[in-house]
C-alpha positions as CSV (number, residue, x, y, z in Angstrom):
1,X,-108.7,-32.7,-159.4
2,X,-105.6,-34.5,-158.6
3,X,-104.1,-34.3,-155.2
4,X,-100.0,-35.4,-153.7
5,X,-98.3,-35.0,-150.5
6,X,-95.2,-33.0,-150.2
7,X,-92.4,-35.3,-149.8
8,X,-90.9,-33.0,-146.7
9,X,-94.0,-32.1,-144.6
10,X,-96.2,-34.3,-145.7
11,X,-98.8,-31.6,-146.7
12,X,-101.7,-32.5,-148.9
13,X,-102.5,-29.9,-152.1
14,X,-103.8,-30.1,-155.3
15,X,-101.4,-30.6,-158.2
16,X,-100.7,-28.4,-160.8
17,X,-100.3,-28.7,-164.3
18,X,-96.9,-29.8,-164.3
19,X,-95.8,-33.6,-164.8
20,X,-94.1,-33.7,-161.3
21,X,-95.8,-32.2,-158.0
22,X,-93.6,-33.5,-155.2
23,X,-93.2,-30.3,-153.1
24,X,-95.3,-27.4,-151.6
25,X,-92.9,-24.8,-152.9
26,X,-88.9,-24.6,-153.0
27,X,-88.0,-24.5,-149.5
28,X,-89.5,-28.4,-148.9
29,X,-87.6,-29.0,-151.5
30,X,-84.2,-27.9,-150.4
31,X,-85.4,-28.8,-146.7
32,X,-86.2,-32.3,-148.6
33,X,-82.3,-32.4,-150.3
34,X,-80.9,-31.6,-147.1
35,X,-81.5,-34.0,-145.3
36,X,-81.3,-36.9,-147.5
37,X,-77.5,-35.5,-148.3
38,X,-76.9,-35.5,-144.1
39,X,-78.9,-39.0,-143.4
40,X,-76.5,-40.7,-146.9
41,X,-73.5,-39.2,-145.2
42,X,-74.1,-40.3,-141.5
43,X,-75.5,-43.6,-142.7
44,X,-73.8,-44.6,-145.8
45,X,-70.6,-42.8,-145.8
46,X,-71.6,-41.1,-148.9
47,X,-69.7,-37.7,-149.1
48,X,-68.7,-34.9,-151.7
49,X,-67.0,-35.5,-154.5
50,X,-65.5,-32.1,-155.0
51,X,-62.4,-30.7,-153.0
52,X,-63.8,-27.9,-151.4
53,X,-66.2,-28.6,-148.6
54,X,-69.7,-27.7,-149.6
55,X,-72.1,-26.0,-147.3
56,X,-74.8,-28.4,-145.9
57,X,-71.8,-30.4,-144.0
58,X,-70.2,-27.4,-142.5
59,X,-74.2,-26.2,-141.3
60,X,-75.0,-29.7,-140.2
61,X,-71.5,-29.8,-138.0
62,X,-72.9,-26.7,-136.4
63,X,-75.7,-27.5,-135.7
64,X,-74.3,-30.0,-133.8
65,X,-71.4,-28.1,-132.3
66,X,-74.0,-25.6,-131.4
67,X,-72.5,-22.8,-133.4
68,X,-69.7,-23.2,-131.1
69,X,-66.0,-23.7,-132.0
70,X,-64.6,-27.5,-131.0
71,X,-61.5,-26.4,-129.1
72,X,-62.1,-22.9,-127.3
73,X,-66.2,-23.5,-126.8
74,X,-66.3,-20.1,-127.7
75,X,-69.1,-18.7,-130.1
76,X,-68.3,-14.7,-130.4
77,X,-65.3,-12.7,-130.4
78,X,-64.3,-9.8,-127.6
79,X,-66.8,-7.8,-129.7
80,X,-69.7,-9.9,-129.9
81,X,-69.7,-10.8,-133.5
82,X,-69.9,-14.3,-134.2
83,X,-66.6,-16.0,-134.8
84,X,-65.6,-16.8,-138.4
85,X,-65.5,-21.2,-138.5
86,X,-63.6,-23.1,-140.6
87,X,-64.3,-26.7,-141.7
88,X,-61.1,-28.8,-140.0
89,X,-60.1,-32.3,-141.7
90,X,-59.0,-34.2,-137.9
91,X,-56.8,-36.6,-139.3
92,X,-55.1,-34.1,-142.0
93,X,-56.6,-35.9,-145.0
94,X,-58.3,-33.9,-146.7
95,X,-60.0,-36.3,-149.1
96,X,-61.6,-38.4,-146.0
97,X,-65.2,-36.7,-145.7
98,X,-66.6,-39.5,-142.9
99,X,-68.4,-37.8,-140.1
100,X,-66.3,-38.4,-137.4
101,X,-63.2,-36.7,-139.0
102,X,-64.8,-33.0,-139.2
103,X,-65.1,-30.8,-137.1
104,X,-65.9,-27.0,-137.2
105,X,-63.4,-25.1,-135.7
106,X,-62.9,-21.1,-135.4
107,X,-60.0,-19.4,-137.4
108,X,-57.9,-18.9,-134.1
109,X,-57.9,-22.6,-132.8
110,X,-57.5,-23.8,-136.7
111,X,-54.1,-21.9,-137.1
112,X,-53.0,-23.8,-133.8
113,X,-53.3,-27.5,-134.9
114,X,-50.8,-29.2,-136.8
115,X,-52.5,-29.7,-139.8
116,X,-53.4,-26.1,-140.8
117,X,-53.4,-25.7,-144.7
118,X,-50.3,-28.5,-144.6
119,X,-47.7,-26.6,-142.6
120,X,-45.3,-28.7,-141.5
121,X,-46.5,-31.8,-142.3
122,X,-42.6,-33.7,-141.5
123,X,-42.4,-31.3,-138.2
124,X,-44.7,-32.5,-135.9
125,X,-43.5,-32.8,-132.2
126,X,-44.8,-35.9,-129.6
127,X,-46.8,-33.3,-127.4
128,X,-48.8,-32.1,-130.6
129,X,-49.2,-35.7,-131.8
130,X,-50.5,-36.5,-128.4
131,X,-52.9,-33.2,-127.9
132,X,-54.1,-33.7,-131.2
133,X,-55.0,-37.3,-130.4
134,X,-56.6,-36.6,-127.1
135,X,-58.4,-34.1,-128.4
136,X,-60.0,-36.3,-131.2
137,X,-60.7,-39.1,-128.3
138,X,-62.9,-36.7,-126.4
139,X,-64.6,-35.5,-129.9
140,X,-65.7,-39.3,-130.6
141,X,-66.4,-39.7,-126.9
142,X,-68.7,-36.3,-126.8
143,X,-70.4,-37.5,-130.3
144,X,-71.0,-40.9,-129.0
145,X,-73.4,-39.6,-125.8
146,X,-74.9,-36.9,-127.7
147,X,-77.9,-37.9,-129.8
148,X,-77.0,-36.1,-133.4
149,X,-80.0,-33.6,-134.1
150,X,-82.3,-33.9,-136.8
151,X,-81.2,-31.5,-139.9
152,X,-82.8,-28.2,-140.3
153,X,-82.1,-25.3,-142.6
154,X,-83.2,-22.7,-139.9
């Protein structure tokens, strides 16, 4: 009988008669996929090629933002639902997918900054220029003391 260790956990079984056992079932796989994308885009810089933002960034972000919006530190609305996030490109460029220039912001706070789905892109005062620029000093600062936690799906 042939044995291999999952690739995620680690696990010992006994392989099946397929040509590849790497994984105990599908969830160590996708566990398995999701970190490697997270650890190639913090370390390597290696991002998505398409121009919608996919899912495992957006999840990742917050997790690390504790499900909590970047601007209002708020999590649920006057109800108590959990508020609706949006995946917000700091510097405006929507084609730069490093780390350090998303955030996950809720719908409210997103509508507010000056680069909301391109409106006015020539019309930018000094103050919001200056907010918006304080506010992504204190991001890098904050990300800077905080150890990033390790990716999970759950």
């Amino acid at each position: 009988m042939k044995y291999y260790n999952c690739l995620n956990c680690g696990k010992n079984n006994i392989a099946t008669r397929q040509k590849v056992n790497k994984y105990c079932n599908n969830t160590c796989q996708l566990e398995f996929e999701y970190r490697q994308r997270i650890t190639n885009w913090l370390d390597n810089g290696k991002s998505w090629t398409s121009k919608e933002v996919p899912l495992w960034p957006r999840r990742y972000l917050l997790q690390v933002q504790n499900n909590k919006c970047t601007r209002c530190k708020c999590s649920k609305d006057q109800i108590g639902r959990p508020l609706t996030m949006e995946y917000n490109h700091i510097d405006g460029k929507r084609f730069n997918n490093e780390f350090k220039n998303g955030e996950m912001i809720c719908v409210q706070c997103h509508s507010l900054t000056h680069t909301y789905k391109a409106k006015n892109r020539t019309k930018i005062t000094e103050e919001q220029v200056k907010a918006e620029r304080l506010h992504i000093l204190q991001l890098f600062a904050q990300r800077r003391r905080e150890a990033l936690p390790d990716p999970t799906l759950h």
